[in-house]
Backbone as a printed PyTorch tensor [residue, N CA C, xyz], in Angstrom:
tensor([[[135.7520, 101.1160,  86.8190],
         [134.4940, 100.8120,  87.4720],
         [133.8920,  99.5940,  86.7660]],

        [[133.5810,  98.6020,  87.4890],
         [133.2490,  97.0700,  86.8620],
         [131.5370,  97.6190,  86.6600]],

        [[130.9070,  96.9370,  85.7150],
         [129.8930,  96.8090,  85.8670],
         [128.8410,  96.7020,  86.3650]],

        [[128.8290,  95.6780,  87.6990],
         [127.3030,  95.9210,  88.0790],
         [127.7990,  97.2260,  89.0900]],

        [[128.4980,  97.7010,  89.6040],
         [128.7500,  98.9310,  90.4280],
         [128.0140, 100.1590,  89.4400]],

        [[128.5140, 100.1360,  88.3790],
         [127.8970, 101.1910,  87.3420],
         [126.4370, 101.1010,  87.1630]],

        [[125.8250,  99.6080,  87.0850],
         [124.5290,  99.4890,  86.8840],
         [123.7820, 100.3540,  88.4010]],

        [[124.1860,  99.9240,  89.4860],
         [123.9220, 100.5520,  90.6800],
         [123.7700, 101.9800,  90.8400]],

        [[124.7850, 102.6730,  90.4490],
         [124.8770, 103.9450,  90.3440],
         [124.0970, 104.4480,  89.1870]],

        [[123.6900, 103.9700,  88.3370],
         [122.7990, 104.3650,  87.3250],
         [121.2050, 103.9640,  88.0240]],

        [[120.8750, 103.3580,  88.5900],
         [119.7420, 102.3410,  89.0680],
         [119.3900, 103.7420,  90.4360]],

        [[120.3510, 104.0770,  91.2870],
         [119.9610, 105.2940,  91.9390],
         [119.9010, 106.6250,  91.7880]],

        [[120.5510, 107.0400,  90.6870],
         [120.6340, 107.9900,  90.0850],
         [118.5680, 108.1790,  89.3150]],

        [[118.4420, 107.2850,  88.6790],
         [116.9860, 106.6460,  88.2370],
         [116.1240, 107.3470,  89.3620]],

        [[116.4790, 106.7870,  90.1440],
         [115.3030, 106.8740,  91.6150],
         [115.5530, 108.1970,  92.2590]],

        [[116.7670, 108.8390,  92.3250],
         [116.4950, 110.1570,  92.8030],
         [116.0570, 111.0930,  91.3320]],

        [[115.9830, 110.9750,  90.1520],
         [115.2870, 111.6650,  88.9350],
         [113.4660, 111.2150,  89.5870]],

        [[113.4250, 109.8220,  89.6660],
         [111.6360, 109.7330,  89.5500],
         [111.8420, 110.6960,  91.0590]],

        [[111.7670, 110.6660,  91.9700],
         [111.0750, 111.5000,  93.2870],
         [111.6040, 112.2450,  93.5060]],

        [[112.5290, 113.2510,  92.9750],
         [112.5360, 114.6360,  92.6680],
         [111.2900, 114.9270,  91.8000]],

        [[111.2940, 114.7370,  90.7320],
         [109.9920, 114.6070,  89.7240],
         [108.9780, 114.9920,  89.8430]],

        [[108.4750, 114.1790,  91.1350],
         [107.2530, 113.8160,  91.6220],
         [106.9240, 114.6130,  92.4030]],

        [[108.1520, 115.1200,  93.0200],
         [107.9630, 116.3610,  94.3430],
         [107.8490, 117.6430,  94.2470]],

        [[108.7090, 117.9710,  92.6610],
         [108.2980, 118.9260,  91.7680],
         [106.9410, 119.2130,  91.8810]],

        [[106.3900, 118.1080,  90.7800],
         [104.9580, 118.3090,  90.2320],
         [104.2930, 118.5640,  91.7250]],

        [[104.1750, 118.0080,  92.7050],
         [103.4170, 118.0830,  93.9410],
         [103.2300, 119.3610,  94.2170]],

        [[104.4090, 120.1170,  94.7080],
         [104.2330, 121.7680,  94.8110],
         [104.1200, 122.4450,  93.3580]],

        [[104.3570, 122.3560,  92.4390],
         [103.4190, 123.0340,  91.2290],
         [101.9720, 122.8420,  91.1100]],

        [[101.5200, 121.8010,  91.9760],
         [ 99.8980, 121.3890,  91.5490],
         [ 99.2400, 121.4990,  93.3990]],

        [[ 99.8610, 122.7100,  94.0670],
         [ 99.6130, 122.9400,  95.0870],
         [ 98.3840, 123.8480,  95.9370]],

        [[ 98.1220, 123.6220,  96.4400],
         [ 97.0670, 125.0820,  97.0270],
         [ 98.0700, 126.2000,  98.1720]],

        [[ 98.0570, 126.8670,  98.0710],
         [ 98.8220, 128.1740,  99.3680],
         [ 97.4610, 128.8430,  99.9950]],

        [[ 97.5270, 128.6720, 101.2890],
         [ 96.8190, 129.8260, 101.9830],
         [ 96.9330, 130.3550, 103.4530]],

        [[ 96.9090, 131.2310, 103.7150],
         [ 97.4510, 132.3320, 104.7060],
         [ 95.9740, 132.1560, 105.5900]],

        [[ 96.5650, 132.0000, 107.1810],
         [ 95.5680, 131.4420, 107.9430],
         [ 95.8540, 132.6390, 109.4940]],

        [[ 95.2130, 132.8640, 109.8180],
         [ 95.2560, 133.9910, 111.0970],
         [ 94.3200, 133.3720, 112.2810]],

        [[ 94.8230, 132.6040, 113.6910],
         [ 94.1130, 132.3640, 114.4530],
         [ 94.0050, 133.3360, 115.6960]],

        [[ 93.1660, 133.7530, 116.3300],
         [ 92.9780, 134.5870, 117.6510],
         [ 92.0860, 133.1920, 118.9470]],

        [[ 93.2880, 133.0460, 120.0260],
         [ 92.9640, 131.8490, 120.8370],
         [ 93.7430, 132.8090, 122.3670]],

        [[ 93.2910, 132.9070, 122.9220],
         [ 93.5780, 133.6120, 123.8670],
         [ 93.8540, 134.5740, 124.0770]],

        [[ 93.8030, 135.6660, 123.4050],
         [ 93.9680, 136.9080, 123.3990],
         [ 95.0200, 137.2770, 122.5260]],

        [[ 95.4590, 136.2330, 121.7240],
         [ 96.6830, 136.1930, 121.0970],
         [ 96.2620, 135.6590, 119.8410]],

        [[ 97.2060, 136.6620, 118.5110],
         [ 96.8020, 136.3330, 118.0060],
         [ 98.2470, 136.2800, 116.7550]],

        [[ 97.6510, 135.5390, 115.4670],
         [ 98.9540, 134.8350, 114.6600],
         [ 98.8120, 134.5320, 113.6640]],

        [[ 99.4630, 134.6880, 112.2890],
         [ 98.8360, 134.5860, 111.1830],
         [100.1410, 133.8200, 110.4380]],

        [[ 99.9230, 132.5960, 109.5440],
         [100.9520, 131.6710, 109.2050],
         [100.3580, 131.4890, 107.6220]],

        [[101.6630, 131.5480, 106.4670],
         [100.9870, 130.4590, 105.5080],
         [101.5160, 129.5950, 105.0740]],

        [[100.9160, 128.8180, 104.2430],
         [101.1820, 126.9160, 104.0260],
         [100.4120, 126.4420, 103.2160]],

        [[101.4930, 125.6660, 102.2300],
         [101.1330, 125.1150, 101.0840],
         [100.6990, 123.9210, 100.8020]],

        [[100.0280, 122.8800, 100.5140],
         [ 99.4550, 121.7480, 100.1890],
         [ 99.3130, 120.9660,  99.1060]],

        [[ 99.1870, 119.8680,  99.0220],
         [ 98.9600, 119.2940,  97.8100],
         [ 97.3440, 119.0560,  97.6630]],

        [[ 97.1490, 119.5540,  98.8370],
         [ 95.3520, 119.8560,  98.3300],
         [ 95.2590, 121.1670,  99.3720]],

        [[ 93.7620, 121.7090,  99.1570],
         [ 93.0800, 122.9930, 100.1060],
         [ 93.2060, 122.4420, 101.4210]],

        [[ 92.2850, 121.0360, 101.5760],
         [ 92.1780, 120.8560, 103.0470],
         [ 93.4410, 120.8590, 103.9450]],

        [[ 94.4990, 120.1690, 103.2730],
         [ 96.0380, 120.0300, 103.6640],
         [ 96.3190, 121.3930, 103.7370]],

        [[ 96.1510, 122.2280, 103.0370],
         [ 97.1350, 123.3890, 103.3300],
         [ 96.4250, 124.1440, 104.3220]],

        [[ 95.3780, 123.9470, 104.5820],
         [ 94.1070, 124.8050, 105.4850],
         [ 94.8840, 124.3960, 106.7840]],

        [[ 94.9500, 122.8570, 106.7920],
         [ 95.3760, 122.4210, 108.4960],
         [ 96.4240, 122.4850, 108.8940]],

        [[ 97.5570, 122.6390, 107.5330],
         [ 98.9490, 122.7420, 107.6760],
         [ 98.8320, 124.4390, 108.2910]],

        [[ 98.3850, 125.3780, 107.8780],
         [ 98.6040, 126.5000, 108.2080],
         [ 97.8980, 127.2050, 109.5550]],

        [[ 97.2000, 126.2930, 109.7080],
         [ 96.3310, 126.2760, 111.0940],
         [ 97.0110, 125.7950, 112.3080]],

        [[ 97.9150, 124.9860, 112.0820],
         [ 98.8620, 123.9410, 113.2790],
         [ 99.9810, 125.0750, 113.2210]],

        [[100.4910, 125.4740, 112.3320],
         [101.1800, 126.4900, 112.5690],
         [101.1780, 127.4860, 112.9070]],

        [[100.2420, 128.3150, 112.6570],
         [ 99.5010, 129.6320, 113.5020],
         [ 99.2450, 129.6490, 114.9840]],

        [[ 98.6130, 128.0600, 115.3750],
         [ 98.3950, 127.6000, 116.5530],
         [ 99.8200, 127.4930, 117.3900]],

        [[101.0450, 126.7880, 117.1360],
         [102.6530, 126.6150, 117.6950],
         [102.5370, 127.8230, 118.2280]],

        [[102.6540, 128.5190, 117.6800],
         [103.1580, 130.0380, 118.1730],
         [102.3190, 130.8470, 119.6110]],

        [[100.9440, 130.5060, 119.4640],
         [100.2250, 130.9600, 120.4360],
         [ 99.6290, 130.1880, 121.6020]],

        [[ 99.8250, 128.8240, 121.6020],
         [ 99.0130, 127.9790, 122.4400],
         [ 99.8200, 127.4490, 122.8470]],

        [[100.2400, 126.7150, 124.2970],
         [101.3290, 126.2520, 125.3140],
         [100.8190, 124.9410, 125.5250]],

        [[101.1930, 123.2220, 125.1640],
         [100.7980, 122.5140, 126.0300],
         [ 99.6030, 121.6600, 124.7350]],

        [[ 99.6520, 120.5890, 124.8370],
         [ 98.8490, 119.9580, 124.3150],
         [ 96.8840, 120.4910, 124.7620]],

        [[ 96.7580, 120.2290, 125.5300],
         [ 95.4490, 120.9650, 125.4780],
         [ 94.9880, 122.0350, 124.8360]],

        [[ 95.7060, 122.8620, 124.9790],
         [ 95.6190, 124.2680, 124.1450],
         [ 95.8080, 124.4150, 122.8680]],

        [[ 97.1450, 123.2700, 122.2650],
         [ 97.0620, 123.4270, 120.9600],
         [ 96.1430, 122.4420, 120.3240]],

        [[ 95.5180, 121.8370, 120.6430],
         [ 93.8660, 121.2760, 120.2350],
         [ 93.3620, 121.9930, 120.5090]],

        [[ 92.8360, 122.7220, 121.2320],
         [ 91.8690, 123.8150, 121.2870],
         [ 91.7980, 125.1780, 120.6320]],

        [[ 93.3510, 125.7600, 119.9700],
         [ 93.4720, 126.3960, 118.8960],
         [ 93.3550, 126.0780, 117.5120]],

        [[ 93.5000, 124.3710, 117.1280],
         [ 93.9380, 123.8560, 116.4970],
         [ 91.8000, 124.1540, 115.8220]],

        [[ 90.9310, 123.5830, 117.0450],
         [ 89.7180, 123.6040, 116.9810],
         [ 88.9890, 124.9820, 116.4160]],

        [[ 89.5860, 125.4890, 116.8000],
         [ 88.7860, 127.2940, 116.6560],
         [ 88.8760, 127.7500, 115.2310]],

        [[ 87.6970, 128.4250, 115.1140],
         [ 87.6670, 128.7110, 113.8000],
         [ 88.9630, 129.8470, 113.4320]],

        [[ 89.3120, 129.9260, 112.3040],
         [ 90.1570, 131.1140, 112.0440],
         [ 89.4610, 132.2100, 111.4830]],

        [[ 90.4640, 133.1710, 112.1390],
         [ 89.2240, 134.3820, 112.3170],
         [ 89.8670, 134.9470, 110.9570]],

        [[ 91.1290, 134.5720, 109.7790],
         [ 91.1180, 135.4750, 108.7100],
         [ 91.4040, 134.0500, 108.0230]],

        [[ 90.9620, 133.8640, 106.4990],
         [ 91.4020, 132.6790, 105.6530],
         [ 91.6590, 133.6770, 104.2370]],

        [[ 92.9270, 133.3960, 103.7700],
         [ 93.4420, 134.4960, 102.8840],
         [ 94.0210, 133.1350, 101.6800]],

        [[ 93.2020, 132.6070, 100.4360],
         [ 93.4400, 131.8110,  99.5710],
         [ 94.5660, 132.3740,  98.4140]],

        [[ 95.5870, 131.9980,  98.2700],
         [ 96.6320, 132.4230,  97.6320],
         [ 96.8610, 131.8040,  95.6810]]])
């Protein structure tokens, strides 16, 4: 193996260590919380993790919402509704 090939392979090797790293620390320094929406008579409870509260609040809210609401209109309008359980992990 000639040299700069080795430098290369050392040079990406580098870069997948830093953002593994980084992605680590991200979910160790995370918020989790368990979100339950009722939008049509239906109802759904999802949880989801964040690198902040608000992120994990909306992450787990869009997901609760997939499951019960059909159609872009609806999943804004679940997406909107308050959640009727917020369970901080």
């Amino acid at each position: 193996m000639n040299k700069p090939v080795l430098v290369g392979v050392l040079m990406f090797a580098l870069i997948l260590l830093v953002i593994g790293y980084y992605s680590y620390n991200l979910v160790q320094n995370s918020a989790e919380v368990e979100v339950c929406m009722d939008f049509h008579g239906l109802h759904n409870c999802k949880t989801a993790k964040g690198a902040t509260r608000e992120f994990a609040l909306r992450s787990a809210t869009t997901n609760a919402c997939a499951a019960i609401a059909s159609g872009v209109t609806d999943s804004i309008g679940c997406e909107n509704t308050p959640p009727s359980k917020v369970t901080w992990k």
